[in-house]
C-alpha positions, -999 to 999 in steps of 0.1 A, spaced: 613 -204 685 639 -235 692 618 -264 690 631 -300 694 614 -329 671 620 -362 685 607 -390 662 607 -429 667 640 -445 656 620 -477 635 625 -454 603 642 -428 588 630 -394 591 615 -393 562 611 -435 561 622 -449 527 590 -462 524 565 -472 544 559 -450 580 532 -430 586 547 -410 619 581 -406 608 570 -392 572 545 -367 592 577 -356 620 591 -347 585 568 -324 569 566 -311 604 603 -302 606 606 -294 569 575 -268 577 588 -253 607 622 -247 593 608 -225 562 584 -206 587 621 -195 602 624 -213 631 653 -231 648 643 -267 651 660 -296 659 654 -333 652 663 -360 669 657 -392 644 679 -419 629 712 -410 617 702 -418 583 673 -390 580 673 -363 558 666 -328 567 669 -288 567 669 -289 606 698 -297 629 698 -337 629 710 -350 661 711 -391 653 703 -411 679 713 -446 664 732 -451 629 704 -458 606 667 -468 611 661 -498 636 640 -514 611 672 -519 588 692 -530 617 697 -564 615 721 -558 650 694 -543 669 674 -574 688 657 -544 719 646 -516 694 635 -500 728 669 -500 746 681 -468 718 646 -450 726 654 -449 761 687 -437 755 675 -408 733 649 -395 761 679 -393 784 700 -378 762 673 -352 753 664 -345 790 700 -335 793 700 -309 770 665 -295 776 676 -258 781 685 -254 743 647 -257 736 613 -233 740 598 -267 739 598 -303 729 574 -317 705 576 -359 709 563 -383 686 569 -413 710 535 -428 729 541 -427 762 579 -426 765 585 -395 781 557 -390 799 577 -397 833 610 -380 827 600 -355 810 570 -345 837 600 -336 861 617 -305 843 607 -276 829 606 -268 797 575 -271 778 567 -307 760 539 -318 744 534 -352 725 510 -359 695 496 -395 698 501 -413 664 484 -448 672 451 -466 685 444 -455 726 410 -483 728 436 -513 738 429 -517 778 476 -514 784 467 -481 768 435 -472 785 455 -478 817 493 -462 813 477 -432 797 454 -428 826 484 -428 848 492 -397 835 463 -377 831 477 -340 836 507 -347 807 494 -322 778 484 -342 745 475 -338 711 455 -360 692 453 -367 655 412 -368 649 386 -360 677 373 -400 680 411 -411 690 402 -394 720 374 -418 726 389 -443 748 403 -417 771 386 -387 769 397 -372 801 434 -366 796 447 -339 788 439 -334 751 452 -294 744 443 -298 707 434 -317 677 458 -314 648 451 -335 618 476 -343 595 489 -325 568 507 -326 535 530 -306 514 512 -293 485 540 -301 459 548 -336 466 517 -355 455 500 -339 428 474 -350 403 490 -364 371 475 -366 337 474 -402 332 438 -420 322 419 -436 351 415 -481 346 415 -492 382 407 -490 419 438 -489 448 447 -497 479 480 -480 495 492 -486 528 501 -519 551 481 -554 544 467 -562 579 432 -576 590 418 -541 601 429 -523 571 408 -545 551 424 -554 519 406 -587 514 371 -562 517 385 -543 488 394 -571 468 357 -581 471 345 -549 463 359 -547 432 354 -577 420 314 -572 423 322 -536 412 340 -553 380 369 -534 381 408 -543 385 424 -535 419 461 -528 419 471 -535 456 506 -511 467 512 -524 504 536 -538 528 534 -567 544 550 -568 581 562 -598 596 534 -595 619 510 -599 595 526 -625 574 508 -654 589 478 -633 580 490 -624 540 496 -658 535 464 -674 546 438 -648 536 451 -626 515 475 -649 492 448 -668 477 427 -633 463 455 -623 443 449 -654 423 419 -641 408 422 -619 373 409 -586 384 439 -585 411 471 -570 407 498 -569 437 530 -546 436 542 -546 471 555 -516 485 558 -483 466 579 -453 476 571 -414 474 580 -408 438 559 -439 431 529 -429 444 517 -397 424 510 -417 393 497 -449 411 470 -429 429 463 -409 397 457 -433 375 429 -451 401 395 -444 395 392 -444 438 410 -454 468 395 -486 483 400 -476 519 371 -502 537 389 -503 576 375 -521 603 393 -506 633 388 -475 649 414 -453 622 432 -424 645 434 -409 610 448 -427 576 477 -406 563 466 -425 526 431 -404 524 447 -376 525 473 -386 501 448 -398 473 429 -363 481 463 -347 472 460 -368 441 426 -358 436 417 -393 439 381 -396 453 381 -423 485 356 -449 495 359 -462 529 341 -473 556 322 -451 588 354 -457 615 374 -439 635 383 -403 617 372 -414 586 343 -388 590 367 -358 600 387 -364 565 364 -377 539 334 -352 530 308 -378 520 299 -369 481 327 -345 479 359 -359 484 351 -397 489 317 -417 499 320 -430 534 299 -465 534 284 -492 557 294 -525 543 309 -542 510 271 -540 491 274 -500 500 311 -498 488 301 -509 449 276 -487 447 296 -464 456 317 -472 429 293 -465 404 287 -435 419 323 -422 411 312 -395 384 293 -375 406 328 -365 421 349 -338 410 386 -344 409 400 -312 410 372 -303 438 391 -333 457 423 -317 451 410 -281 459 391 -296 495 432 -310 504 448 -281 497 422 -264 518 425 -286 553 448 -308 552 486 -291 538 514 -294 557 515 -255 562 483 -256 580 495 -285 601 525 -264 614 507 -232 615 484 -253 639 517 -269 663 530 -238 666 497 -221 679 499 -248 703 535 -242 715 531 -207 720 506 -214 742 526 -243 762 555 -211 763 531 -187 776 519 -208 804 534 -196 840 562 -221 855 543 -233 882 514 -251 858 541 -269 839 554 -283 873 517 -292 882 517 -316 860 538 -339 876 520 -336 906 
């Protein structure tokens, strides 16, 4: 099958660090190119990959200190794709809503996996003015705020089996991985360890965004003894920080289209304690791989609870539903079906 990958251009395919979508587009690729087929991606120029890379700007827009409209080399990449759509079985984009209008006017089959949030009322509305353009979501509640597109599957994440692995190191603390931001609730788990009297070691990014936010709540936590922030930690970093945490604090308070990081501690066999949003309740197996909880008192009991989990069980239950394998096995049941379709339903959907 020729299948195109088209990724956003903020990171590199896979992101030096943090970027949940552009890390997922690569196990993806890497996935479909060992399964034998001929797949394309187009990314940043400075992506690595087994597939054809066709760059679309020089390195990843984040980096680009020259780039002021990060959206100006998006559109140019859906134009330069829709010109070459006849070397493709079909085209797989990772983009929102981006080609939802060109791309309804040709064709060859597309389909685009929604990566983000959809309850925001600018999404609510420009995904409603498309309602035929075939979707796929990441968990079944990121369909909520627009349940009546069209949603052809749900494919959750995967990862590859071999890249986070448990590692023998002794367990003296709880995590948190990911991006500091007021819904991901860092200052929650900072809380809940304190009553839980444990250490917290806190691996996150901090976006610009969000550094009015880092400054004024989160700043003044890491003051206190049982804190510990390192900042942003790559791939290779990541294996033995997960391992050597008793849990992954994971206490959200926004609707979660997934959290790449549960499934990443699970690969870890890391045991996860979060909070009932979003997809929390489609990853985390309450007692087996995680305890999903109500509030901060419920979190620290949770805590204590911790030795009634089996870390290996956690490992087996990710290698079970959520590898990168199954996630591509998955896509590509779903493009052979967008293939199979006659000609005239794929024109429908502009219509």
């Amino acid at each position: 099958m020729r299948i195109a990958q088209v990724s956003p251009l903020y990171e590199a395919v896979p992101p030096r660090l943090y970027g949940g979508t552009e890390r997922v587009v690569s196990f993806l690729t890497e996935e479909l190119v060992a399964m034998g087929h001929e797949v394309t991606l187009f990314a940043s120029g400075d992506s690595r990959t087994s597939a054809r890379l066709e760059p679309m700007c020089e390195e990843a827009l984040r980096l680009d200190p020259n780039i002021r409209d990060r959206m100006a080399p998006h559109m140019k990449m859906m134009e330069a794709i829709r010109d070459r759509v006849d070397e493709f079985d079909v085209i797989h984009f990772h983009n929102d809503y981006l080609p939802f209008s060109l791309f309804s006017r040709q064709p060859t089959p597309f389909v685009t996996t929604i990566h983000g949030r959809l309850d925001l009322p600018e999404f609510v509305d420009i995904y409603g003015a498309f309602p035929k353009v075939p979707l796929i979501s990441i968990s079944d509640s990121q369909r909520a705020p627009v349940p009546h597109l069209n949603w052809v599957q749900t494919v959750h994440h995967g990862l590859p089996t071999n890249i986070l692995t448990p590692r023998g190191v002794k367990q003296d603390y709880l995590a948190v991985l990911g991006r500091v931001s007021p819904e991901k609730g860092v200052d929650k788990a900072i809380h809940i360890a304190g009553k839980a009297g444990m250490r917290v070691k806190i691996a996150a990014k901090v976006d610009t965004a969000d550094e009015e936010y880092f400054e004024a709540v989160i700043k003044p936590l890491l003051k206190q003894p049982h804190v510990e922030f390192i900042g942003e930690i790559n791939e290779m970093q990541k294996p033995d920080f997960l391992s050597g945490a008793h849990a992954l604090l994971f206490p959200i308070d926004w609707p979660e289209p997934f959290g790449l990081v549960m499934i990443e501690a699970m690969a870890c066999g890391t045991p996860v304690i979060t909070y009932e949003r979003g997809s929390v309740p489609e990853v985390i197996e309450d007692g087996v791989t995680g305890f999903i909880t109500r509030d901060e008192a419920d979190a620290v009991r949770a805590v204590r609870r911790l030795g009634e989990i089996s870390r290996a069980g956690v490992r087996a239950r990710f290698e079970e539903r959520f590898s990168a394998r199954r996630m591509a096995e998955n896509y590509v049941s779903v493009y052979e079906d967008m293939i199979e379709q006659p000609r005239h339903q794929l024109r429908a959907i502009a219509s």
